[in-house]
N, C-alpha and C positions, 0 to 999 in steps of 0.2 A: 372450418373448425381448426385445422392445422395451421393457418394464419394466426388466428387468433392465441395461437398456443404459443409459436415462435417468436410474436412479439413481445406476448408477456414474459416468457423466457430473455426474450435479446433486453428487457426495457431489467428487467432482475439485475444482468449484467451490469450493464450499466451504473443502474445505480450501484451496484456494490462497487465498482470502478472510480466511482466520485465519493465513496463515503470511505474506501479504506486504503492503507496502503501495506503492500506484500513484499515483506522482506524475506531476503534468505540470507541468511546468519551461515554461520559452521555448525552450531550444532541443529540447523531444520530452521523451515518457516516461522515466522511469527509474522502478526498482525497487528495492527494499529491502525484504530481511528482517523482521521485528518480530522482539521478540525477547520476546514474552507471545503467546497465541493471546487473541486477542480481535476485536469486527467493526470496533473502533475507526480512525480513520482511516486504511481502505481505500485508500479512492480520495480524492486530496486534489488539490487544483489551487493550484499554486505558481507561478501567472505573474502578473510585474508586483511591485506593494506588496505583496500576501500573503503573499510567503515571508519577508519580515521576524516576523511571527504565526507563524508555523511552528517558527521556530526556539527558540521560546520553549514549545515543545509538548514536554515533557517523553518521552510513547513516544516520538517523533520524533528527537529528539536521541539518545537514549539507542539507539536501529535507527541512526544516520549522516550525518541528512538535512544536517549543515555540510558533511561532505564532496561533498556534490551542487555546492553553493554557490560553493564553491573555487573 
């Protein structure tokens, strides 16, 4: 029964790993959609200089990430 819990658990992950991507902004997380299932920038850290880079990311732009920006 503990198998059956931790895959469904690990398989949760997962997908939410292929369906969204985690930013961190200055002022806290936000999220976005992707709009391809891929592991591609997941978890991305947007504080300071870097989200100037960001924006120039093509899934990035294409999921919303100007609208963060606004």
């Amino acid at each position: 029964m503990k198998i059956i819990l931790i895959v469904v658990i690990a398989a949760a992950l997962v997908l939410g790993a292929l369906n969204f991507h985690f930013i961190l902004t200055d002022s806290g997380p936000r999220v976005l959609q992707k709009t391809a299932l891929t592991f591609e920038h997941t978890f991305v850290d947007a504080r300071g200089a870097k989200k100037y880079k960001l924006l120039t990311t093509p899934a990035l732009v294409k999921a919303g990430i100007k609208e963060i920006f606004e």
